[in-house]
N, C-alpha and C positions, 0 to 999 in steps of 0.2 A: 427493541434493541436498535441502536442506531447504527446505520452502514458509511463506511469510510471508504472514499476511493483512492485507491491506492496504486501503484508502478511498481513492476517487477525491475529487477534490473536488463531485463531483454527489452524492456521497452511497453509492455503487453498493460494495459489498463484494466481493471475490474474494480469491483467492489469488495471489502469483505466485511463481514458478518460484526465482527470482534476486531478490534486494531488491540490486541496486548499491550497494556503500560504504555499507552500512549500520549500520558499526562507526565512520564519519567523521562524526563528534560537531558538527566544526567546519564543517559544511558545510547542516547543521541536518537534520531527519529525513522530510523531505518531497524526493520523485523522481519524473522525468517520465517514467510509462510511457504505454502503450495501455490503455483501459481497456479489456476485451471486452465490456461491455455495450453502452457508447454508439459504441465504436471510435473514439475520438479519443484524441490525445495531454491526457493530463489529468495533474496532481500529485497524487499520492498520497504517503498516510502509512501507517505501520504501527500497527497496529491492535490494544490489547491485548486479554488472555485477559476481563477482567475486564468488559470494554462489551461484547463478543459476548454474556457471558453474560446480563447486563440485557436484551438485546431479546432 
């Protein structure tokens, strides 16, 4: 299974396991998981290779 890095809306960077309908274009690119840092349900987006590498 492939891991997608993803951004809570706090700012909090992780990976997760599963990105849900992440190929559904139409539904826009942002998904409500848990984040583990703060453990709330927060929107998160996927995060590309190219912003990890800047910070």
């Amino acid at each position: 299974m492939e891991s997608t890095v993803v951004r809570c809306a706090e700012g909090h960077v992780f990976t997760a396991a599963s990105f849900p309908m992440q190929q559904a274009e139409r539904l826009g690119p942002g998904r409500l998981m848990r984040c583990p840092r703060c453990a709330r349900l927060r929107s998160v987006v996927p995060v590309s290779a190219g912003v990890l590498q800047k910070q």
